[in-house]
N, C-alpha and C positions, 0 to 999 in steps of 0.2 A: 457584505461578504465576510465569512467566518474565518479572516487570517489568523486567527489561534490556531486556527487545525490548517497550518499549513505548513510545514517544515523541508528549506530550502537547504543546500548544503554541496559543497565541494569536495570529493572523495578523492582519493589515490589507491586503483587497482592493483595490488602486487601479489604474485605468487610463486614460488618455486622454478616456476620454468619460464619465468619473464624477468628477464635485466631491466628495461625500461619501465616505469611506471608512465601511466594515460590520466589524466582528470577527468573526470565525470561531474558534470554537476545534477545531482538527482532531488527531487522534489517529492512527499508524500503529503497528499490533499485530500482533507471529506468534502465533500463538494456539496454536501446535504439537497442528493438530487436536481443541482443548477439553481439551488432557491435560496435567498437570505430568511432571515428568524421571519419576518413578514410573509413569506411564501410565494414573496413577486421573485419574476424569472430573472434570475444573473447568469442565466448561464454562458450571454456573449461578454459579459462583462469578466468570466473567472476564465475563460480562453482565451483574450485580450492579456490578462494578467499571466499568465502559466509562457505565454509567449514572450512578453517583456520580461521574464524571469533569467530564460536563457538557460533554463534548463532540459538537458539533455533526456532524461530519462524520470515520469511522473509514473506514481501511485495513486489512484483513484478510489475513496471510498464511497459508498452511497451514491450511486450510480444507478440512471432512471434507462431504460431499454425500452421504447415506443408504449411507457404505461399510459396510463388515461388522465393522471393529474400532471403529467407534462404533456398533454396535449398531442403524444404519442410519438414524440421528438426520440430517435435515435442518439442517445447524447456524446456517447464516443465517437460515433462518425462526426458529429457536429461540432465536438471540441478537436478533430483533428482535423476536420477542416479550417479552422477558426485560426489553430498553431501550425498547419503544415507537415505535422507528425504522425507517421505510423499510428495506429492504435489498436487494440485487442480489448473486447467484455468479455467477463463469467459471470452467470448466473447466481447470487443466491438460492430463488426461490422465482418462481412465476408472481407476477402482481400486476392489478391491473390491467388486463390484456395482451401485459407484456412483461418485463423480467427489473428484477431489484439485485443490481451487483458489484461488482468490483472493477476496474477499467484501468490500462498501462498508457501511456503516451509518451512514445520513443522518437527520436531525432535519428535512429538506427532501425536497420531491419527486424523486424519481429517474424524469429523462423519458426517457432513451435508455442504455443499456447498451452495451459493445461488447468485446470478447475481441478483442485486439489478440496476436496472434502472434508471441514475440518467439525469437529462433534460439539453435537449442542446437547447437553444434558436436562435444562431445561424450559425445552421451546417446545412447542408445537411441533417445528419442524427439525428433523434428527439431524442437519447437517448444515454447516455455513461454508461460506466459499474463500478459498486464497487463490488469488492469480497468481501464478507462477508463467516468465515467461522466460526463454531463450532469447537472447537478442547480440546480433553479430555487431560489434562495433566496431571490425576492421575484419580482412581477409581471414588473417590467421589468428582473429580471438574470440570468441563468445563469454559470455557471462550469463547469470542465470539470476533475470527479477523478479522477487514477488513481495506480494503487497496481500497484507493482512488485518480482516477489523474483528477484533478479539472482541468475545462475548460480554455482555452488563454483567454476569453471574461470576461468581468468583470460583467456584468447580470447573463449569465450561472454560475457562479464561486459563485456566491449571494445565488442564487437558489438552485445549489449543499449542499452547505455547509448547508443549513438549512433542506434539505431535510437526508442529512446523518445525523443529527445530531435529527432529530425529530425520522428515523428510530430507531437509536441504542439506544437512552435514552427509545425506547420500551423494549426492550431486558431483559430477568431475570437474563444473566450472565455476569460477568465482562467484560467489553468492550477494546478494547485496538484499535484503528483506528489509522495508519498507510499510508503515499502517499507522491504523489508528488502536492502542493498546488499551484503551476505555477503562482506564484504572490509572489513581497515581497517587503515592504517600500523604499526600495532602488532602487529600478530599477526604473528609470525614464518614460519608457513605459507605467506603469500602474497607477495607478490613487489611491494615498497616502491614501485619505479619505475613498474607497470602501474597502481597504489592510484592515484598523484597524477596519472598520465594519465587516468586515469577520472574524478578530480576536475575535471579540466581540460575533460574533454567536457563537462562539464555546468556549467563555469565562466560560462558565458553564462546561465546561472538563476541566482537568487540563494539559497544557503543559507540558509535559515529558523534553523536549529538541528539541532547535531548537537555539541557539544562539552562543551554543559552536563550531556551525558550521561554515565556512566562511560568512559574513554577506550579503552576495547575496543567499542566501542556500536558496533552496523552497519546500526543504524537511521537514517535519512534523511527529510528533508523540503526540497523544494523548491518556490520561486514562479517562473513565468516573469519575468523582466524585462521591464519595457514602458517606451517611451520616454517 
């Protein structure tokens, strides 16, 4: 199991019109399809984990939907049966007989789903997917999560990240985004100066956690900022 790409974390929701602050403990996971680097199936073995995490609310990347090299396994219904949790998929792309995408897993109500569209400059296919969900975590409060896997290309990766971030600062409820950000200062593949302007688009959120990670980690969590 690839726990490098798994970032677990304790947040405090605050904003304007809330006296009390809530904890959340939110989790962002690539799940590389339910397979380890051998391509044998963990995927009862990363639902076991995600549950003894004790994490309230997951980001799912690489997410298999009834394809043909899982064997046609629903994988969000089967990671949420495995945790007990809510779950929602979006789509990247059709693959396989069946769908290659993104998937939430909530300890709370999931009221509204939505596959937000985010540009691919250059792929084959013009468009990648962000989950964005709603989710009620008391009576009188909702929050709004999504979970994002930012493109290999450093143009697409530009684009993304401005485009999710001009999405969610629309939003009226607390924000908390969530992914995998496939770039990071250290890797010598990618290009240092596009890495910290990427940082910089999204300088107007607050970094949750991303250092107490291994320092190759392309994992990511963000809160919006509220005044």
């Amino acid at each position: 199991m690839r726990l490098i790409k798994c970032l677990l974390i304790c947040i405090a929701l605050f904003t304007g019109f809330i006296v009390s602050a809530q904890t959340l403990t939110v989790m962002s996971y690539n799940i590389h399809h339910g397979a380890d680097k051998e391509e044998k199936d963990q995927l009862a073995a990363m639902g076991a984990f995600i549950k003894a995490s004790g994490a309230d609310i997951v980001g799912l990347q690489e997410v298999d939907s009834v394809c043909t090299r899982t064997a046609g396994v629903d994988q969000m219904k089967v990671l949420g049966q495995l945790t007990g949790m809510h779950y929602a998929f979006v789509r990247h792309f059709d693959y396989q007989r069946g769908a290659y995408g993104m998937g939430v897993l909530s300890r709370y109500p999931i009221i509204q789903v939505e596959n937000k569209r985010m540009s691919l400059l250059k792929s084959k296919n013009p468009s990648t997917a962000m989950i964005s969900a709603v989710i009620s975590i008391s009576k009188k409060r909702k929050i709004r999560f999504a979970s994002a896997h930012f493109a290999l290309d450093d143009s697409s990766r530009m684009v993304q990240a401005q485009e999710a971030v001009r999405y969610l600062d629309a939003d009226p409820y607390p924000v908390i985004l969530t992914g995998d950000l496939n770039a990071t200062p250290e890797a010598p593949r990618y290009n240092t100066s596009k890495v910290i302007l990427l940082e910089r688009i999204l300088n107007k959120w607050k970094l949750i956690l991303r250092r107490l990670l291994p320092k190759r980690s392309i994992i990511f969590l963000y809160e919006r900022k509220t005044s």
